[in-house]
N, C-alpha and C positions, 0 to 999 in steps of 0.2 A: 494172243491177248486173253485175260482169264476172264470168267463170267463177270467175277466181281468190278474187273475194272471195265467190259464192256456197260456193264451197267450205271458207272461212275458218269461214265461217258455220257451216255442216252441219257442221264438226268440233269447231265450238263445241259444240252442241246434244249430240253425240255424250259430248263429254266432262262437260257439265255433270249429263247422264242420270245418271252414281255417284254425287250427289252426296245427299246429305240433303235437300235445300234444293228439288233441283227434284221429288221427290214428287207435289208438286203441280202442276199446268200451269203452265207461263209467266205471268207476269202479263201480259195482253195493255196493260195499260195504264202499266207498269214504263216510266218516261223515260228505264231506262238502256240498253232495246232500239231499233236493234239494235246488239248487243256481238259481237263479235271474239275469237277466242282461238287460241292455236295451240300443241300441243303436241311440242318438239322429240324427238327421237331420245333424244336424251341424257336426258331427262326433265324439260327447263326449259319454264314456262307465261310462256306470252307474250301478254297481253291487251290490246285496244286500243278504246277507245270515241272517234270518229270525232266532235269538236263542231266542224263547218266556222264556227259563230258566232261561236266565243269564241278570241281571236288568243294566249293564252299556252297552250302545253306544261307537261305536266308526265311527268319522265321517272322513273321510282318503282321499287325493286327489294327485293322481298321476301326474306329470308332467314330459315328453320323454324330458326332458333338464336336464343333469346332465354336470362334468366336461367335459367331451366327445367337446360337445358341445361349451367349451368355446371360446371364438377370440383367434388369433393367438397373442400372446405377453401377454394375458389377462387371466393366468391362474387364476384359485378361482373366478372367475366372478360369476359361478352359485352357487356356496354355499356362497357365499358377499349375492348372491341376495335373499338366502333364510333367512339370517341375517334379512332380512328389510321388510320380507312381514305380519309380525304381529305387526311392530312398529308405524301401524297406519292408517289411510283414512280420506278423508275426514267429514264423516259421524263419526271417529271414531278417537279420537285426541290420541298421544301418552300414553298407559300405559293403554286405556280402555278396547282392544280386552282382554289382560291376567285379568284384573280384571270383566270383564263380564261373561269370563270362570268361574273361579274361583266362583266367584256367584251364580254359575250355581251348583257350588262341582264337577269342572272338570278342566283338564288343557290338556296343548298346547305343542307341540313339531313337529320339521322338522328336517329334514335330508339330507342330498346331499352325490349320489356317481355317480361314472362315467358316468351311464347313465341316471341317472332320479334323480330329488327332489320330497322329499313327503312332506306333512302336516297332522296332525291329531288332531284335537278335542275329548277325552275321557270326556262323561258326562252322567249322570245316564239319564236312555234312554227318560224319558220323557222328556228329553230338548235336544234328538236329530235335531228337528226342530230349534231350537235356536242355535244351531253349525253352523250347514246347514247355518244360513245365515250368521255367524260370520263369518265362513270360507273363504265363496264369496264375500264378501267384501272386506275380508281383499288379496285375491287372486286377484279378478278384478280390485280393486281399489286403489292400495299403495302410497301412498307422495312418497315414495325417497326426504325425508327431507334431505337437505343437510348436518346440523346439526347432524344427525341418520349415515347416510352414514360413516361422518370421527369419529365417536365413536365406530362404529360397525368394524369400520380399526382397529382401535387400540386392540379391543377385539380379533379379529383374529389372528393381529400378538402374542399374547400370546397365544392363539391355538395352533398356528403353534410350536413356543419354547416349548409349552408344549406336543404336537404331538411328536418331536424329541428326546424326554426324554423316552417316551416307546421304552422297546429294540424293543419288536418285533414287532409294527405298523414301528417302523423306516427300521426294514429289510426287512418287506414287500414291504414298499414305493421305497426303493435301488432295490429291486428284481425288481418290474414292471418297473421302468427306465429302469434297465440294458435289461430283456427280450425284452422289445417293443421300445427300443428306434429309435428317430423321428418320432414315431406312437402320436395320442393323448391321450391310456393308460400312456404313459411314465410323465404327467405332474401330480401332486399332486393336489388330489380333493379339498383339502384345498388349492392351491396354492401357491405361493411366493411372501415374501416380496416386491420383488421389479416390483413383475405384480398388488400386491395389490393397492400399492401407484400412479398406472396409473391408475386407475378406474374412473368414472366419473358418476352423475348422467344422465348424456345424455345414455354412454355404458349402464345402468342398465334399461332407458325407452325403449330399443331399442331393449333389451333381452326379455324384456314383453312383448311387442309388436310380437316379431318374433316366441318363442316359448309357450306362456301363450294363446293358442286359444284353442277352443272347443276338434278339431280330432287330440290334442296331448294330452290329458290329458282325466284319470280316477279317478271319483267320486267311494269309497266303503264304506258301508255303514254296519255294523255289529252288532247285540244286537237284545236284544227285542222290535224290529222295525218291522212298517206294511211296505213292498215292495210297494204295491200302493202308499200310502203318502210320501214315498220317491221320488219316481219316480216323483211325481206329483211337488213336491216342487223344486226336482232337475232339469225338465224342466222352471219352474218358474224362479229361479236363473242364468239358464245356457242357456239355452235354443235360448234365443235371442241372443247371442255372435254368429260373423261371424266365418266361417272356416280361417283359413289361411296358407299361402303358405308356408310349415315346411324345413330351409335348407336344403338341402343333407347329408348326414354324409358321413365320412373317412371310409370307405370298409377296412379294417386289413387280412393282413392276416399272418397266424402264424410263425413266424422264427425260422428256423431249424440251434440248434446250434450246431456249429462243434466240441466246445469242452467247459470243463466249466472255468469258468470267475468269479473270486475273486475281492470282493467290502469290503476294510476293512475299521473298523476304530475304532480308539482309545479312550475309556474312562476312568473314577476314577470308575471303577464297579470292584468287586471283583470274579467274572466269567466270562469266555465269553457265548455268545448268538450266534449262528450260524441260517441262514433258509436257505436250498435246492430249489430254484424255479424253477417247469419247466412249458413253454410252453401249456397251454390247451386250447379246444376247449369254446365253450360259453356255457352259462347253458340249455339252451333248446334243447341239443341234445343225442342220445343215448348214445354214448361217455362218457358225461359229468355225464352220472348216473354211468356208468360203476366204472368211477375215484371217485365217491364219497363212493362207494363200496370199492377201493383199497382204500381210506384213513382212513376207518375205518379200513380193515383188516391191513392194516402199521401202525397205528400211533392212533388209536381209541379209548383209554381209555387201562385199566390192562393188557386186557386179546389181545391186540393188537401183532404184531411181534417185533415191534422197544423196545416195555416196557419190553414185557417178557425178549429178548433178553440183551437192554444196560443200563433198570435198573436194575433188578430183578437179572440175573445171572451173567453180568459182570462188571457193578457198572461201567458203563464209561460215566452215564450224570445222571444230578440230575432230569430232566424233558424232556419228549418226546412228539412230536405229530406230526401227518400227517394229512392235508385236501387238498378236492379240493373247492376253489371258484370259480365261476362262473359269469360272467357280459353276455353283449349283444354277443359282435363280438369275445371275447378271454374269456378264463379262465386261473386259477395259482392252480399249483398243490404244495402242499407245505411241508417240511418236517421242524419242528424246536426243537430245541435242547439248555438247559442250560446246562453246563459242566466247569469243571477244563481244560484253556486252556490246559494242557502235554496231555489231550485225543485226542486232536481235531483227530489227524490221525487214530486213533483208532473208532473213531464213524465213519467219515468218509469211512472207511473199511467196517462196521458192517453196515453204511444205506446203501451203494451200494451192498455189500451181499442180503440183504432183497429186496429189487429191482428188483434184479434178479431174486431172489426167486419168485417174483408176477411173472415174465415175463415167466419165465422156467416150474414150480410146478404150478399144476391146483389145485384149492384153495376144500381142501377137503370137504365133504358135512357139515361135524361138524360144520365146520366154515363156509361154506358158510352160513347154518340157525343161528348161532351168531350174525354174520352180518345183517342178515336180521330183524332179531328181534332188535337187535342194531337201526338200520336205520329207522322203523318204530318207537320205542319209540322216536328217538331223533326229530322224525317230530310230534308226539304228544305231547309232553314236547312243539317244537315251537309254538304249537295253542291254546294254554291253555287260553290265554283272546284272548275280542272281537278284543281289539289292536292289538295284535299278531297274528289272524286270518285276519285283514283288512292287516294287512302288508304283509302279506303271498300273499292274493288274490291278489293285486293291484301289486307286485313285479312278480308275474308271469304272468298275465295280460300283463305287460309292456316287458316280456321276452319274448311274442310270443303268449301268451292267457290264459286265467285262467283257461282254465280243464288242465293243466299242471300243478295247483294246487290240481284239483278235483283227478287229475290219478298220483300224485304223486308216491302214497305208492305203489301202485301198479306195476308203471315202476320198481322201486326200486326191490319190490319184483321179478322179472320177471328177472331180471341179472343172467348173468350163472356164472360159473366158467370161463366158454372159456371168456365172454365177458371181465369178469377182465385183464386174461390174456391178452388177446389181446389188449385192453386200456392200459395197463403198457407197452407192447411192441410198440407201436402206441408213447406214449406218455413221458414216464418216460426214457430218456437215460441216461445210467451209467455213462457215458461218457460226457456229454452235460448238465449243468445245471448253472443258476446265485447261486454262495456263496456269501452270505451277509455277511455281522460278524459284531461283537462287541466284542473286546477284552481287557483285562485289559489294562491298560498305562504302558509300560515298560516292557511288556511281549513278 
């Protein structure tokens, strides 16, 4: 190993030390070491996990502005804005950035959630370096063509109608309103119609300017790439960009409901759709592993409590599931359910029995290594390409630091029984939960 990357190293370790995450030793057994990082001047993270086996790149850029972050009246401002950051530069007229990808035998994708927007360029690795700069260009230096702007409205608002068609992103969307309401979780990351159509190309230079500087944003870098020439290329690019002054954000804190609260609504669907949401901590806390435990042992696939229980023996829903997700400041713990509306009361009985069951019953050893083994496949199933690894590193990076990547499997593994219970009781009230529905019309 040369000085240069022993040192890469040692300033990893250094910086991962603040983090929440590394608390606990390294996981010596973590297959995401050893990892790379580098922290510029300016305050931009630059991380790099080295896979000499596997021949594609993926070149991936984190940005701490997500909906969260929107203006007040101006909901969808930051997913608008992630619309328009490939559709051009000056250096790069509309339609070149995707056909230079493309050129390359790679392509282009972003994303917007509540707290952060990504981007990634996926290209077979020796035209990493050619990403890299495609990237930064198209990140530091965007038109906001007027023209782009009201085309990229019109593509949205069919997003959004097409967003409202899935039963269950729409009963998620009702859950976080109803849970956090007058919080900034409560607005839709895709936004609304009617904050779309007030957007302006001024509001979109003005969000570039505020959150698009160096010490908010993560460079990750994955594949059969040298960490030196990355690093070296990434201060090139990046490098000379000033720090800048990053708002405040909204401090949330979690609402303790007194009792649950029914959001219904009527469609031409031939079942209803029900989801359970309750109230949870954010992802980068012990809590938040705990609950991801309880949602495999409720609602985790066959061998789960809700399937064995109200598919398998009592035939009272056609599809079951429990998770917890997790953002910055909150999490949703979530229970959902297709069924013949005449069940509803009947599931509803059988998922608060099961609730209490986490809350009461210390989850026996059988199941506890089910779950575990569970937990760990479903985190290696997530890192199976470079992409899916760069999105991993860069999403817990942004949640508090990336050895909460590297110590994942580990936290996971290290949950008790008591911790379950005690998260279900902490968190899951029988009593207290947003009901979503979708129910037939006329029923």
């Amino acid at each position: 190993m040369s000085k240069k990357r022993i040192l890469c190293y040692l300033l990893a370790v250094v910086v991962f030390a603040g983090t929440i995450a590394s608390a606990a030793p390294v996981d010596p057994h973590s297959t995401l070491m050893p990892l790379q990082m580098q922290v510029f001047s300016n305050g931009m993270r630059v991380i790099v996990k080295e896979i000499p086996s596997y021949p594609i790149a993926t070149v991936n850029v984190w940005v701490n502005a997500g909906s969260v972050h929107d203006p007040d009246g101006l909901s969808g401002l930051a997913h608008f804005f992630e619309h328009l950051i490939f559709q051009g530069t000056p250096q790069r007229p509309k339609g070149q950035i995707s056909s230079e990808v493309e050129s390359l035998g790679g392509y282009l994708n972003a994303m917007t959630s509540y707290d952060y927007t990504t981007y990634f360029i996926v290209v077979p690795s020796e035209h990493a370096a050619q990403a890299m700069e495609i990237q930064a260009d198209a990140l530091l230096n965007p038109l906001f063509d007027q023209q782009e702007i009201d085309r990229e409205r019109s593509v949205i608002h069919e997003e959004i109608r097409l967003r409202d068609s899935s039963p269950q992103t729409y009963l998620v969307d009702r859950a976080l309103e109803g849970l956090f309401e007058d919080t900034i979780y409560s607005n839709p990351v895709i936004g609304t119609i009617e904050d779309l159509d007030k957007i302006n190309r001024e509001q979109m230079v003005k969000f570039h300017n505020e959150y698009y500087v160096p010490n908010n944003m993560v460079l990750v870098v994955t594949g059969n790439v040298d960490a030196g020439c990355i690093f070296e290329q990434a201060k090139e690019l990046y490098g000379g960009m000033d720090p800048g002054v990053i708002p405040a954000g909204e401090h949330i804190v979690l609402p303790q409901l007194e009792q649950s609260v029914t959001s219904s609504s009527e469609r031409e669907v031939e079942q209803s759709y029900i989801f359970l949401g309750y109230p949870a901590p954010g992802l980068n806390t012990h809590d938040a592993a705990a609950l991801t435990m309880a949602g495999i042992l409720l609602g985790g696939g066959r061998s789960s409590y809700l399937y064995r229980e109200l598919v398998e023996k009592e035939h009272i829903v056609n599809s079951v599931s429990a998770s917890y997700s997790g953002f910055s400041e909150i999490g949703l713990f979530g229970i959902y359910a297709a069924l013949d509306p005449d069940n509803t009361e009947l599931f509803l009985n059988a998922a608060r029995k099961e609730v209490e069951r986490l809350q009461t019953e210390p989850v026996t050893p059988e199941e506890l290594a089910r779950v575990r083994a569970m937990a760990r496949s479903s985190l290696a199933f997530s890192m199976e390409s470079s992409s899916d690894l760069a999105l991993f590193l860069g999403q817990m990076e942004i949640y508090g630091g990336v050895m909460g990547a590297v110590n994942r499997s580990a936290i996971l593994e290290q949950i008790t029984a008591e911790d379950i219970q005690r998260a279900a009781g902490l968190y899951l009230d029988p009593d207290a939960y947003i009901r979503s529905e979708i129910i037939p019309a006329g029923r």
